[in-house]
KOLSE-655091 format. One record per residue: x, y, z of N, C-alpha, C in turn; residue in one letter. Coordinates in nm, 2 decimals. Example, Ala and Ser with C-alpha at 12.3 -4.5 7.8 and 13.67 -1.06 7.14 Angstrom:
<nodes>
<node><n_xx>1.32</n_xx><n_yy>-0.57</n_yy><n_zz>0.78</n_zz><ca_xx>1.23</ca_xx><ca_yy>-0.45</ca_yy><ca_zz>0.78</ca_zz><c_xx>1.32</c_xx><c_yy>-0.33</c_yy><c_zz>0.78</c_zz><drenba>A</drenba></node>
<node><n_xx>1.28</n_xx><n_yy>-0.22</n_yy><n_zz>0.71</n_zz><ca_xx>1.37</ca_xx><ca_yy>-0.11</ca_yy><ca_zz>0.71</ca_zz><c_xx>1.29</c_xx><c_yy>0.00</c_yy><c_zz>0.79</c_zz><drenba>S</drenba></node>
</nodes>
This chain:
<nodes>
<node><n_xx>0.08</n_xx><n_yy>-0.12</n_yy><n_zz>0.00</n_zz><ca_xx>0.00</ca_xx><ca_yy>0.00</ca_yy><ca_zz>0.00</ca_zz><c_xx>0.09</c_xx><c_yy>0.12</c_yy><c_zz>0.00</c_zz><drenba>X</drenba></node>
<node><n_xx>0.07</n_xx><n_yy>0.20</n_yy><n_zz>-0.09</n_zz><ca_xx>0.12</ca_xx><ca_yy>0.36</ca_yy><ca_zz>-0.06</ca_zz><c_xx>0.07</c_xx><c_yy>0.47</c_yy><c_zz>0.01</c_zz><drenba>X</drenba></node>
<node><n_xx>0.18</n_xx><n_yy>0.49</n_yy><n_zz>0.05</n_zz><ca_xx>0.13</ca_xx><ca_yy>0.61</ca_yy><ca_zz>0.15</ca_zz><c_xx>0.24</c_xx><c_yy>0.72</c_yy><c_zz>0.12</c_zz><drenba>X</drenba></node>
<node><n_xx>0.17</n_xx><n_yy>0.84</n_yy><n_zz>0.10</n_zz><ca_xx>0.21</ca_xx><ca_yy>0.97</ca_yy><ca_zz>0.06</ca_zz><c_xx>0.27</c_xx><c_yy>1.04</c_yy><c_zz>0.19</c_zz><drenba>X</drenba></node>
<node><n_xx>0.21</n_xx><n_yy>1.03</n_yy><n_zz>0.28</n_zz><ca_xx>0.31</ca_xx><ca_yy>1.08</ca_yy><ca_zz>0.40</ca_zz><c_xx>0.41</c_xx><c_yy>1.01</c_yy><c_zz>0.41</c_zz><drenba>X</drenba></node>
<node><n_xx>0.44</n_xx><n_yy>0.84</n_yy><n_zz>0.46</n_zz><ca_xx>0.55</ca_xx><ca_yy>0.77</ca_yy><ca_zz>0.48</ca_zz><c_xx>0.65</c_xx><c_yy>0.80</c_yy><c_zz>0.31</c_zz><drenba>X</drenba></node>
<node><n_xx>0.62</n_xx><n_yy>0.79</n_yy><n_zz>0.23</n_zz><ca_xx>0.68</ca_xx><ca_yy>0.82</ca_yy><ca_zz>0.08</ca_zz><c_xx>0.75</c_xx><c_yy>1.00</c_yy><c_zz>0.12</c_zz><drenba>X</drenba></node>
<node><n_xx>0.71</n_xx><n_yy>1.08</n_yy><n_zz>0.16</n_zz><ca_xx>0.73</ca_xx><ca_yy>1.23</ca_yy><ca_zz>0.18</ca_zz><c_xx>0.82</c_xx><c_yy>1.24</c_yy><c_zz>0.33</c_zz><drenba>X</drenba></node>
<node><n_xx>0.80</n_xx><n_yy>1.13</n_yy><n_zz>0.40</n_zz><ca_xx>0.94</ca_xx><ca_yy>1.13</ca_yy><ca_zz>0.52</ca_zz><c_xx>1.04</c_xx><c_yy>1.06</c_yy><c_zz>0.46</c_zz><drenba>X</drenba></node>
<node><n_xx>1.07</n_xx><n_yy>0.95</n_yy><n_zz>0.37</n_zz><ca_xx>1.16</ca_xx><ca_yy>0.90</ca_yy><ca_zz>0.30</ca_zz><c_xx>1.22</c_xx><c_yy>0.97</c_yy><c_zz>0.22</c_zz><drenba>X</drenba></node>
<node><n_xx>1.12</n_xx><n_yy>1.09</n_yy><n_zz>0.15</n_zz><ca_xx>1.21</ca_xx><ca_yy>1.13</ca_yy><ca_zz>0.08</ca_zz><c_xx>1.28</c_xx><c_yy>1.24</c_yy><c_zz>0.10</c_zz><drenba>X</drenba></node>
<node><n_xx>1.26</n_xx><n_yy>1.29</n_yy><n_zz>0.25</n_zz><ca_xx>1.26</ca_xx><ca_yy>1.41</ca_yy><ca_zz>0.30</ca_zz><c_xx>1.41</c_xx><c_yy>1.35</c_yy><c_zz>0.37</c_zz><drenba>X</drenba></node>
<node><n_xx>1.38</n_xx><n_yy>1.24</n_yy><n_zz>0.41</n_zz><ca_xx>1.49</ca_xx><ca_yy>1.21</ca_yy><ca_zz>0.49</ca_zz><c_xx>1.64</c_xx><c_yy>1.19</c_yy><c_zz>0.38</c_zz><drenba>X</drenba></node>
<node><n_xx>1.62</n_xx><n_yy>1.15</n_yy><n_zz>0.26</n_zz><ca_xx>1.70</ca_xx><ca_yy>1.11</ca_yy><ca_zz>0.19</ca_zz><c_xx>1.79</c_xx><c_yy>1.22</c_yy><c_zz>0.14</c_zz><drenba>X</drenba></node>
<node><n_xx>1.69</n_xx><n_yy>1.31</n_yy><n_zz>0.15</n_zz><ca_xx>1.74</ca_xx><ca_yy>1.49</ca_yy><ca_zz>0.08</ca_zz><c_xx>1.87</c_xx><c_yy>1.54</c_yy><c_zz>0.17</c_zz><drenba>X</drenba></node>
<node><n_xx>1.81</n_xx><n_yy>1.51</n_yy><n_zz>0.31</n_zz><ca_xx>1.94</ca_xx><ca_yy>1.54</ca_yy><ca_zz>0.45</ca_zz><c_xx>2.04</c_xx><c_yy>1.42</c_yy><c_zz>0.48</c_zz><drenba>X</drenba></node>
<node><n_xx>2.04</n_xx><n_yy>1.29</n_yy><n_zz>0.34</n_zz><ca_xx>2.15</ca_xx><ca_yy>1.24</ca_yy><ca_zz>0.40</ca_zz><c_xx>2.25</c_xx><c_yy>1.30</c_yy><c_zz>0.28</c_zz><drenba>X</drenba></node>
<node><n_xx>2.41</n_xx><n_yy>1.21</n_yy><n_zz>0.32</n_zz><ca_xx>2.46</ca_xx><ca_yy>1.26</ca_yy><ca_zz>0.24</ca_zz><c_xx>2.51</c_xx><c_yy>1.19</c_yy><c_zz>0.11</c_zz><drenba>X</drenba></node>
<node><n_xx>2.40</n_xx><n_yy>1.04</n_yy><n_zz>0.12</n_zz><ca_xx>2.43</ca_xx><ca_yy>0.96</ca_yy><ca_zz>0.03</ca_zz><c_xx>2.34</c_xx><c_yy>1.01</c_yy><c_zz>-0.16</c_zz><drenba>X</drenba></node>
<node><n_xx>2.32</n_xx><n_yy>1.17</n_yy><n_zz>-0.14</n_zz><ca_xx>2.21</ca_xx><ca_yy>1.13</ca_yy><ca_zz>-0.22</ca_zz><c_xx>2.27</c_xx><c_yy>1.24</c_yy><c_zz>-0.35</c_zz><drenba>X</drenba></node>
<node><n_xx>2.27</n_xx><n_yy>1.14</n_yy><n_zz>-0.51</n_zz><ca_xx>2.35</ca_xx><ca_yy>1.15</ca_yy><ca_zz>-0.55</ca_zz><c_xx>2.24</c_xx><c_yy>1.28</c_yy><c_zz>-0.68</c_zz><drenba>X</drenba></node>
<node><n_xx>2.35</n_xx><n_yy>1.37</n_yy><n_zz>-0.77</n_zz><ca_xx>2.32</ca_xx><ca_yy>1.44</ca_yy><ca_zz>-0.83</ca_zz><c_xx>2.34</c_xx><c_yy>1.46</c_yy><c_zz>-0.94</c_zz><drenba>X</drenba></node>
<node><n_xx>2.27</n_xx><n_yy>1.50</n_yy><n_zz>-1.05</n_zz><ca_xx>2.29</ca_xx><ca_yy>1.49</ca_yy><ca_zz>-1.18</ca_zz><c_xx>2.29</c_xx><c_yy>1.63</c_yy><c_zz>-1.24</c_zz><drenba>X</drenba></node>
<node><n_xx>2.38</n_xx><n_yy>1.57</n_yy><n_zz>-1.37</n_zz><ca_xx>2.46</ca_xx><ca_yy>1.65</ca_yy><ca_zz>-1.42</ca_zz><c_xx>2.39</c_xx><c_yy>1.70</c_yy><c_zz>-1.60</c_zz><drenba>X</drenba></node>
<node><n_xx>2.30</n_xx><n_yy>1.79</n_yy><n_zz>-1.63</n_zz><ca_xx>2.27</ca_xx><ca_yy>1.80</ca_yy><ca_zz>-1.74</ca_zz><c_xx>2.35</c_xx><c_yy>1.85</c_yy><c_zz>-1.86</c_zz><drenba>X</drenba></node>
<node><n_xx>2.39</n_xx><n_yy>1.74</n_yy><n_zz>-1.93</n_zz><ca_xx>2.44</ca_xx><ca_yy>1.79</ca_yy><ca_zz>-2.03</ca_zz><c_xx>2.46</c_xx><c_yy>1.92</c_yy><c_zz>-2.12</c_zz><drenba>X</drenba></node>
<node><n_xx>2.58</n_xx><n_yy>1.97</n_yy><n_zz>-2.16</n_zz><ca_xx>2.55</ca_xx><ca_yy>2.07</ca_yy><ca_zz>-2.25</ca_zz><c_xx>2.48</c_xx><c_yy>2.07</c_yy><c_zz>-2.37</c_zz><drenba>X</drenba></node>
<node><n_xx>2.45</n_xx><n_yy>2.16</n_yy><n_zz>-2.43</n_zz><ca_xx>2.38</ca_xx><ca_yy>2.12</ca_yy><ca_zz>-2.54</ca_zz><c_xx>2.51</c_xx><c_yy>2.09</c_yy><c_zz>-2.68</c_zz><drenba>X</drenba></node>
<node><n_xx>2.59</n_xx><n_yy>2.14</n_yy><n_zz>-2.66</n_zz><ca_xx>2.68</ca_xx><ca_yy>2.04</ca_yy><ca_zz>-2.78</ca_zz><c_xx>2.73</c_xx><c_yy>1.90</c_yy><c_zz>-2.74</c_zz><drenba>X</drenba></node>
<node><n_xx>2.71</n_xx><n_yy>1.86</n_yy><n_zz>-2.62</n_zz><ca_xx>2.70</ca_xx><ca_yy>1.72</ca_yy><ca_zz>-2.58</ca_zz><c_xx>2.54</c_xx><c_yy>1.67</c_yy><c_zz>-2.65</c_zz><drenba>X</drenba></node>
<node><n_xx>2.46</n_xx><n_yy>1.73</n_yy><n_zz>-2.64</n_zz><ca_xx>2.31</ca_xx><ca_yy>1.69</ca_yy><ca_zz>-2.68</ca_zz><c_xx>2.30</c_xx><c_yy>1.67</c_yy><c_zz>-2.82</c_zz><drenba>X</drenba></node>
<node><n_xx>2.38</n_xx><n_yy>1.75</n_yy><n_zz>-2.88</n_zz><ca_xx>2.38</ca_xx><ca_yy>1.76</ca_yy><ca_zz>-3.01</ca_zz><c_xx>2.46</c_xx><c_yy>1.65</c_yy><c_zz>-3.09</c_zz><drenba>X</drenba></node>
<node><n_xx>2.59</n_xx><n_yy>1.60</n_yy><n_zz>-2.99</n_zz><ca_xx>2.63</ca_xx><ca_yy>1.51</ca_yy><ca_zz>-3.04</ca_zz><c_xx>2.61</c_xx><c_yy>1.36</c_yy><c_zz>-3.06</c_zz><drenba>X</drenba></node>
<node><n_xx>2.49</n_xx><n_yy>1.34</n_yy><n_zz>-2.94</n_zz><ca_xx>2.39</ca_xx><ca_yy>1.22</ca_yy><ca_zz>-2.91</ca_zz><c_xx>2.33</c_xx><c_yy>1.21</c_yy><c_zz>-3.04</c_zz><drenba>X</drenba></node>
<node><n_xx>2.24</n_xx><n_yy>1.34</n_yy><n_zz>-3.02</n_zz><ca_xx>2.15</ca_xx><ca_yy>1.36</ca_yy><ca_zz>-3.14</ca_zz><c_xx>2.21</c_xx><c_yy>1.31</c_yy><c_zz>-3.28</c_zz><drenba>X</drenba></node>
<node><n_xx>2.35</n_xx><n_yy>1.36</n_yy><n_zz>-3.34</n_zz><ca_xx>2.40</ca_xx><ca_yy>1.33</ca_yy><ca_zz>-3.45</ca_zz><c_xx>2.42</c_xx><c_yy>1.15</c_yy><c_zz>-3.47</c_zz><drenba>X</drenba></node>
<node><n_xx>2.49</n_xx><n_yy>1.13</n_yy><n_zz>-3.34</n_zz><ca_xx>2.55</ca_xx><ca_yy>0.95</ca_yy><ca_zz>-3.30</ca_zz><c_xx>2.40</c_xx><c_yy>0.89</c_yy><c_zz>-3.35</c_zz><drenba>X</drenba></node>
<node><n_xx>2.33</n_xx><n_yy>0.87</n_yy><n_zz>-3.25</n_zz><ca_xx>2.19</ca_xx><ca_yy>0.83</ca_yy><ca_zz>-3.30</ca_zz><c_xx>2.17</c_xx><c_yy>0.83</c_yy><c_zz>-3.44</c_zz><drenba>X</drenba></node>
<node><n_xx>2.14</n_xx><n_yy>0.96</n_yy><n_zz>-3.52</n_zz><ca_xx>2.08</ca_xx><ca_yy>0.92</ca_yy><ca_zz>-3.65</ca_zz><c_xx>2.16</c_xx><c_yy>0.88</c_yy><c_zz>-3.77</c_zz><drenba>X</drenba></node>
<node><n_xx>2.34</n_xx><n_yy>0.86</n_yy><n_zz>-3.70</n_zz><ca_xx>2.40</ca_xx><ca_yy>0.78</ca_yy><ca_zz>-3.75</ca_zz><c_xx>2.44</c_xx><c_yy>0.66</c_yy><c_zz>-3.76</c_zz><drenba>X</drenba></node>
<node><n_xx>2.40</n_xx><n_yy>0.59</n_yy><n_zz>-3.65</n_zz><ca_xx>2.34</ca_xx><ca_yy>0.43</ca_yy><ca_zz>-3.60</ca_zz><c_xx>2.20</c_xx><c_yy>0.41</c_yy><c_zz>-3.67</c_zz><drenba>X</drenba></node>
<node><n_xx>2.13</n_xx><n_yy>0.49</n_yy><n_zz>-3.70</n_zz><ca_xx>1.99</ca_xx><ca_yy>0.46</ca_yy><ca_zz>-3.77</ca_zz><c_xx>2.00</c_xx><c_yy>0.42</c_yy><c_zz>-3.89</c_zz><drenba>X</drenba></node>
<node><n_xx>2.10</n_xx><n_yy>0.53</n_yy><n_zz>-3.93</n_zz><ca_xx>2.13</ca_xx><ca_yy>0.51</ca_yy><ca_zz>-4.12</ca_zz><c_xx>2.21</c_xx><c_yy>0.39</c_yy><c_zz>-4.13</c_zz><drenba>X</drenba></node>
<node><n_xx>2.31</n_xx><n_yy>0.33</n_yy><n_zz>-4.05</n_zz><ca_xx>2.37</ca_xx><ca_yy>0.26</ca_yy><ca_zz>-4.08</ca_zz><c_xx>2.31</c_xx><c_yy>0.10</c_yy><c_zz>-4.05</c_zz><drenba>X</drenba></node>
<node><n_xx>2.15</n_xx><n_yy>0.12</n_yy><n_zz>-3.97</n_zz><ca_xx>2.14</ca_xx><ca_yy>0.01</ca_yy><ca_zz>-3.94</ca_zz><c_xx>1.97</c_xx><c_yy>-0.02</c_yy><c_zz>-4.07</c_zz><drenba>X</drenba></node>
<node><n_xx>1.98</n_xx><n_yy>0.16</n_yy><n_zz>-4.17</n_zz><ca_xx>1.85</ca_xx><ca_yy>0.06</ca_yy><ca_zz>-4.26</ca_zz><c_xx>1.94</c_xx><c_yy>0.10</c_yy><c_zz>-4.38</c_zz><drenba>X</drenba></node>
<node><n_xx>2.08</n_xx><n_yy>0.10</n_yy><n_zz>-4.41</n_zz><ca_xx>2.18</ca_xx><ca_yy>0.08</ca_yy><ca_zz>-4.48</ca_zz><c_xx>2.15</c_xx><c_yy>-0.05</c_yy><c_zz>-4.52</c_zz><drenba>X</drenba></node>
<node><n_xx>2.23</n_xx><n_yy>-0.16</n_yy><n_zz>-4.40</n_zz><ca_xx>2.24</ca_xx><ca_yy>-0.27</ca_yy><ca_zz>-4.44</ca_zz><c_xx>2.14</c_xx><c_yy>-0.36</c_yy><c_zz>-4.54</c_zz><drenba>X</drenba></node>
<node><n_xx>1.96</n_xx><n_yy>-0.33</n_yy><n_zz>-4.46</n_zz><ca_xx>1.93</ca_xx><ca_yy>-0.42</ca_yy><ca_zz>-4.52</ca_zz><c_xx>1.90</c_xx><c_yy>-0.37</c_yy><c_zz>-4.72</c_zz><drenba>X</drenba></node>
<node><n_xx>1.93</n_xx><n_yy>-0.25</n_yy><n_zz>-4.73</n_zz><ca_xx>1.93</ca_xx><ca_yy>-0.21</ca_yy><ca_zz>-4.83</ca_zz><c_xx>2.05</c_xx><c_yy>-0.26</c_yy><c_zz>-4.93</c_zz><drenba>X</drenba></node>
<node><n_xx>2.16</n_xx><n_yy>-0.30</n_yy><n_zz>-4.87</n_zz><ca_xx>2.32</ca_xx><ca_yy>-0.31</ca_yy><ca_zz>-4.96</ca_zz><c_xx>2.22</c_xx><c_yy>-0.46</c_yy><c_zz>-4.96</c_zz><drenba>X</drenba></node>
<node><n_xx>2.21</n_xx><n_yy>-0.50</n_yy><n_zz>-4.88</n_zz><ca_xx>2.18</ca_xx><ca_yy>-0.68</ca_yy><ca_zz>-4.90</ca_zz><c_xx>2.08</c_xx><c_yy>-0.70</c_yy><c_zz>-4.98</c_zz><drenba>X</drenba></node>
<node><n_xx>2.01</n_xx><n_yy>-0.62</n_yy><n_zz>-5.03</n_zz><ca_xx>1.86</ca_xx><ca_yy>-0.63</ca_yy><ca_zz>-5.10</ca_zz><c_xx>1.92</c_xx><c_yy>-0.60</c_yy><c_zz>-5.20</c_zz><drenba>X</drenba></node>
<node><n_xx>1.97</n_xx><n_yy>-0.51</n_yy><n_zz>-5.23</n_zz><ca_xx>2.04</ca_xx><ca_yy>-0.44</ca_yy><ca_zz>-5.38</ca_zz><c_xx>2.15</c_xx><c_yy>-0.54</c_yy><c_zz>-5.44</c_zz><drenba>X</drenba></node>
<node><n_xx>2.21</n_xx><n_yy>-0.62</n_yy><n_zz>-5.35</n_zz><ca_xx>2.31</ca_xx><ca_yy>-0.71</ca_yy><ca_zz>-5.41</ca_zz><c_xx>2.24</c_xx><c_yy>-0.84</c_yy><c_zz>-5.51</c_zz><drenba>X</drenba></node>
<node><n_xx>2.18</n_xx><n_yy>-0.86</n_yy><n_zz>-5.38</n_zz><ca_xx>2.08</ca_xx><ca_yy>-0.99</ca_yy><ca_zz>-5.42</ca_zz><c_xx>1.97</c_xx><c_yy>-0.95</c_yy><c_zz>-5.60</c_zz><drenba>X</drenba></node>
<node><n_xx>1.93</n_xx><n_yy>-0.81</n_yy><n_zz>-5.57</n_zz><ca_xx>1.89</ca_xx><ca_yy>-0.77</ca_yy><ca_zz>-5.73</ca_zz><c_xx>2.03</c_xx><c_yy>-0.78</c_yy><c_zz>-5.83</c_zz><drenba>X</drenba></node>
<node><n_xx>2.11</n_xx><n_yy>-0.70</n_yy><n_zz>-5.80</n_zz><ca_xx>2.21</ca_xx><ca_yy>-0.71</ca_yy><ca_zz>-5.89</ca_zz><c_xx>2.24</c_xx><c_yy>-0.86</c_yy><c_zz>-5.95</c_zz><drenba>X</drenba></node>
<node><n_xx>2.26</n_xx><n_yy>-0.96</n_yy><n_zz>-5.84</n_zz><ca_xx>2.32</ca_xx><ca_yy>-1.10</ca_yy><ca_zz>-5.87</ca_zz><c_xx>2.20</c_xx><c_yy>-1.14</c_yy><c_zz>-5.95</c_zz><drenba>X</drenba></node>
<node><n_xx>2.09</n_xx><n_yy>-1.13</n_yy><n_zz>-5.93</n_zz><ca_xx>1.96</ca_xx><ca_yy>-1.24</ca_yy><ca_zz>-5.98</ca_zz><c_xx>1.97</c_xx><c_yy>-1.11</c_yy><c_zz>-6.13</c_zz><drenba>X</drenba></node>
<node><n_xx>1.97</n_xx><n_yy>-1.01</n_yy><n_zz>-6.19</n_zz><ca_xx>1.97</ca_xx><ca_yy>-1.01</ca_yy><ca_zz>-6.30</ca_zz><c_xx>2.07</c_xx><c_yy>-1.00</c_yy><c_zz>-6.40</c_zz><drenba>X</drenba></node>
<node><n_xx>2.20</n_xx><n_yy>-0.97</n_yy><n_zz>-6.39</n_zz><ca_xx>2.31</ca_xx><ca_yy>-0.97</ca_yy><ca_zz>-6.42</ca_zz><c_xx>2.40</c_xx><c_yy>-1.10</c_yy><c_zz>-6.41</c_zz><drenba>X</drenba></node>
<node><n_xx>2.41</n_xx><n_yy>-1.19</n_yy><n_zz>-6.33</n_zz><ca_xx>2.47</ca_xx><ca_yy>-1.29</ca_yy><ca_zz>-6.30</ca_zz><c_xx>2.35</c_xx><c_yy>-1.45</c_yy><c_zz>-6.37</c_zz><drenba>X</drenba></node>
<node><n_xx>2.28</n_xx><n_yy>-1.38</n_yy><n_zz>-6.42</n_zz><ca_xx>2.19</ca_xx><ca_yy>-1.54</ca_yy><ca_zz>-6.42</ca_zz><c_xx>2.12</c_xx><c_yy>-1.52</c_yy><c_zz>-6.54</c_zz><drenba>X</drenba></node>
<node><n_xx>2.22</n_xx><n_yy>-1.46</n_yy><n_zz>-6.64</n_zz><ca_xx>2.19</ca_xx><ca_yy>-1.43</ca_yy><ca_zz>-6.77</ca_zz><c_xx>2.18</c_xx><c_yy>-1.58</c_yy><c_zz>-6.89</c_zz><drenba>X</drenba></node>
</nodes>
């Protein structure tokens, strides 16, 4: 069962220890760089099935003359 008061002393308590850890928002040319990585893992992964599709055309009409 939840409970909003016992949840609001946990997390009240957590704020005053000193285990409680903090994050760090990236810059935006770090953001920017994700951004780029990403949609170059995208391209590279509907690349493939494209070179594989296009080969397999190539071989079946050129090769089986």
């Amino acid at each position: 069962m939840k409970n909003d008061k016992l949840d609001s002393i946990a997390i009240a308590k957590l704020g005053l220890s000193d285990n409680l850890k903090t994050s760090v928002m990236p810059t935006q040319v770090v953001l920017e760089l994700s951004a780029l990585v990403r949609k170059y893992y995208k391209l590279i992964d509907t690349r493939s099935p494209v070179l594989i599709s296009s080969k397999a055309i190539f071989m079946l009409f050129f090769l089986n003359i």
